[in-house]
C-alpha positions in Angstrom: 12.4 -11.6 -4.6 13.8 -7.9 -6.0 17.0 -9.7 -6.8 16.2 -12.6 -8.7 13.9 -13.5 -11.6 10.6 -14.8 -10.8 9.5 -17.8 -12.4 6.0 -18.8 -14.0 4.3 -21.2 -15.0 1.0 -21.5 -17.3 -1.6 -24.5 -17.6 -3.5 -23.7 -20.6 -5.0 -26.1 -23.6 -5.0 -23.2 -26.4 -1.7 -23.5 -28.3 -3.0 -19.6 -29.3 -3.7 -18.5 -25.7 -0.3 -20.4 -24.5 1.6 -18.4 -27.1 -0.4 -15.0 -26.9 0.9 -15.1 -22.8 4.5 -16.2 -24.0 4.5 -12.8 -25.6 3.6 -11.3 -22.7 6.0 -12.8 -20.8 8.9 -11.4 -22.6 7.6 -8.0 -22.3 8.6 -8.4 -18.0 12.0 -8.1 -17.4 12.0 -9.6 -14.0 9.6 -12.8 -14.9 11.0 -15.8 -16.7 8.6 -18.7 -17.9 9.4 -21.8 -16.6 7.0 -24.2 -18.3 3.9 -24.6 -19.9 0.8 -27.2 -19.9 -1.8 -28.1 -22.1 -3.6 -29.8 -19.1 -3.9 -30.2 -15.1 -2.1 -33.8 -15.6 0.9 -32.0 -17.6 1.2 -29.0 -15.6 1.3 -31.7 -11.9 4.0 -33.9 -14.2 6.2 -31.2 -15.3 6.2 -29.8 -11.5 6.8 -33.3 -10.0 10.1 -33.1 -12.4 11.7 -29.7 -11.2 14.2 -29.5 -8.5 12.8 -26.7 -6.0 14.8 -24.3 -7.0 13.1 -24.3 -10.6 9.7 -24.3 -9.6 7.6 -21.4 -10.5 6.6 -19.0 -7.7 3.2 -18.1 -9.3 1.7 -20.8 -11.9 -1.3 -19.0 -14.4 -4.0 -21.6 -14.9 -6.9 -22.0 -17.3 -10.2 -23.3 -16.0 -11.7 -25.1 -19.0 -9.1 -27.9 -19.8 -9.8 -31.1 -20.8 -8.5 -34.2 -18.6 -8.1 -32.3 -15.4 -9.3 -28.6 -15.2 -7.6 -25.6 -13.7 -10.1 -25.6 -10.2 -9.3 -29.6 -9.7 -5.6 -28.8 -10.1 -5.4 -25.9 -8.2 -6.9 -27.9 -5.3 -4.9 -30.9 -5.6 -1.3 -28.9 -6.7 -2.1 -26.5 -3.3 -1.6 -29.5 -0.8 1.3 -30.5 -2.8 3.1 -27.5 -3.4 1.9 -24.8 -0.6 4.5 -22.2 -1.4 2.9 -21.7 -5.4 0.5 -19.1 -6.2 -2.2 -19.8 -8.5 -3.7 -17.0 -10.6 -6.4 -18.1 -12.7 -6.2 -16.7 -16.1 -9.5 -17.3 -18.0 -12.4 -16.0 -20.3 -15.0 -17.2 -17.8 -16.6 -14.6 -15.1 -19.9 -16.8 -14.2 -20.7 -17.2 -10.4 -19.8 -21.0 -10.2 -16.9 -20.2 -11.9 -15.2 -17.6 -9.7 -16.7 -19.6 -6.2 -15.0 -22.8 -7.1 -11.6 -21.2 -8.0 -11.9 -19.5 -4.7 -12.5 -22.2 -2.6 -10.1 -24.4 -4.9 -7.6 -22.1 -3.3 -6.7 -19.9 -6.1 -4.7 -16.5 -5.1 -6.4 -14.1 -7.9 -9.3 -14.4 -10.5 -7.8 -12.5 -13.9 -9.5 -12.3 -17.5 -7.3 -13.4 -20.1 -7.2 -10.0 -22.1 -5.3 -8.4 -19.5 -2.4 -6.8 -20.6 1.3 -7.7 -19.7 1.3 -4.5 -17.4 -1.3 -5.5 -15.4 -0.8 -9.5 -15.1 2.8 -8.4 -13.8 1.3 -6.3 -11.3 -0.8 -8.8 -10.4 2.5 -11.1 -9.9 3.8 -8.7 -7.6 0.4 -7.8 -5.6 0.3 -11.7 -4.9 4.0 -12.0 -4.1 4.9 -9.2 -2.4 1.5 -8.2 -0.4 -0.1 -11.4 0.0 -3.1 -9.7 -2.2 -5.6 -11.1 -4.3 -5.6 -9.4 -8.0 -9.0 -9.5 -9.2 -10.2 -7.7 -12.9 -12.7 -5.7 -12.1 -15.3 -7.7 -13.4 -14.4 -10.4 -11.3 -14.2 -8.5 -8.2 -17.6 -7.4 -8.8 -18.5 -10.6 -9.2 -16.7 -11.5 -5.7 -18.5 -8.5 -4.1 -21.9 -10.4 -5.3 -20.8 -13.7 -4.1 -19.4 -12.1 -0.4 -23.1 -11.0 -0.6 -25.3 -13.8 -1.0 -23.0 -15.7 1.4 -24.5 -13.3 3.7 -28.3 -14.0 3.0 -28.6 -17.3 4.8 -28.1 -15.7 8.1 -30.1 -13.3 7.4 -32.9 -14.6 5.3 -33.3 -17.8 4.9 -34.1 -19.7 1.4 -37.4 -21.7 1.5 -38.5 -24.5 -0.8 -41.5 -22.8 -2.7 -44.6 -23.8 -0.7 -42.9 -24.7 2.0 -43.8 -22.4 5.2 -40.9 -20.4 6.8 -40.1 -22.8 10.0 -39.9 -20.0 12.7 -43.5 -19.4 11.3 -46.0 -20.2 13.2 -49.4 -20.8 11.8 -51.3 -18.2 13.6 -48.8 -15.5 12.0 -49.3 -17.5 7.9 -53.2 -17.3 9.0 -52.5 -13.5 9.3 -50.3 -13.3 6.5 -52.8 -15.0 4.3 -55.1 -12.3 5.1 -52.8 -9.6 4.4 -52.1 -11.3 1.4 -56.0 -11.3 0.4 -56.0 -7.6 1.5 -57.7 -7.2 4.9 -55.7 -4.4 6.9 -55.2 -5.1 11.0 -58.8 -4.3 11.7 -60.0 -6.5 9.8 -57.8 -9.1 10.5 -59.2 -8.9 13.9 -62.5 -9.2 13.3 -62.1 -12.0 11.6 -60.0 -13.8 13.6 -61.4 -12.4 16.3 -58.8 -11.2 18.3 -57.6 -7.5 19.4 -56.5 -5.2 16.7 -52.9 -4.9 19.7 -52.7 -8.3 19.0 -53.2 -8.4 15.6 -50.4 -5.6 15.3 -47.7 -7.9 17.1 -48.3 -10.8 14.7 -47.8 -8.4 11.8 -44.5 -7.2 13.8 -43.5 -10.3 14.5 -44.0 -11.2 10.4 -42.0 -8.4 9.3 -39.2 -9.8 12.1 -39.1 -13.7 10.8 -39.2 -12.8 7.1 -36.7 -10.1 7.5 -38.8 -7.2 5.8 -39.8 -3.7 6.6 -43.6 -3.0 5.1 -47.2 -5.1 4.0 -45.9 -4.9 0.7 -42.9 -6.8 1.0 -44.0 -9.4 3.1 -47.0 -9.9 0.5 -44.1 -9.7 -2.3 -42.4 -12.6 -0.7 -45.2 -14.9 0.2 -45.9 -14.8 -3.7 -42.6 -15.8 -4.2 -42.6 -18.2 -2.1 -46.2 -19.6 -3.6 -46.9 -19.4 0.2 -50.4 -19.5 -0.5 -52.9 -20.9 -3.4 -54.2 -18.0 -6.2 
């Protein structure tokens, strides 16, 4: 790779943005632009046409295209041509955004004010390392993502209304009372069971709904509209 030029590619509809990363092409002595495309359809044509040996090694791709958009043509260009890395280049940071590049198969997430410096760093990251160049604001964005992916194991989403299934409805009748402000005494009396007893539903609460005090489970069953005002 060190002793030969490496070649790019960009997909972009912007005749402004497709000559604003021209310039910035010329300013890296070791990248040469290969082609570029105002649309998914032009950028898969124009690589259907190129003998291997002029195929770009890393192809820059816009999301918002009209035709065929950068994620749909990242996921259909990665069966066809595995050996390509596909860098999204974009103004968009939104969560749907940066998910569907990812699972599109895209290699990095950059923003499309980077500079020159850093979009050939991000070249050789991909390249040479196998990374994933990320601005920062999309790998905050990531991090976020990586963590809600996280919450359905953990705590599950429920329809508003709809009672938690591992639930049962002896621990919502104690939760309801919680919820209207009756401590475990009280709760006991009422239902009349033992205050011990009373104590392991409320444990067994905090367990299922994956919280740590009264307050929070009573937070959550509001949020849930659990129960009627």
């Amino acid at each position: 790779m060190k002793d030969r030029k490496i070649k790019l590619a960009l997909a972009e509809d912007k005749a402004v943005n497709r000559h604003a990363f021209e310039r910035k092409v010329s300013q890296m002595g070791r990248c040469e632009l290969i082609f570029m495309a105002h649309n998914g359809h032009d950028c898969l044509s124009q690589l259907k046409g190129l003998p291997e040996s002029r195929k770009p090694d890393v192809i820059f791709m816009d999301i918002e295209m009209p035709g065929m958009d950068g994620i749909e043509t990242i996921s259909f260009a990665r069966q066809l041509y595995p050996a390509i890395r596909f860098l999204v280049l974009t103004v968009f940071d939104d969560d749907d955004k940066v998910f569907d590049a990812i699972r599109a198969g895209a290699d990095g997430y950059l923003l499309k004010h980077e500079s020159a410096a850093v979009l050939e760093e991000a070249i050789n990251n991909v390249l040479e390392y196998g990374g994933a160049p990320m601005s920062p604001a999309i790998a905050r964005k990531a991090l976020q993502l990586l963590g809600k992916a996280q919450l359905p194991a953990t705590a599950p989403a429920h329809e508003a209304g709809a009672r938690p299934a591992d639930i049962s409805q002896r621990e919502m009748d104690v939760l309801q009372l919680m919820v209207n402000g009756a401590d475990a005494k009280s709760i006991a009396t009422q239902m009349e069971l033992s205050v011990h007893t009373v104590r392991k539903h409320i444990a067994n609460i905090y367990e299922k709904l994956h919280v740590n005090s009264k307050a929070q489970a009573i937070s959550l069953a509001h949020k849930e509209k659990w129960f009627k005002d």
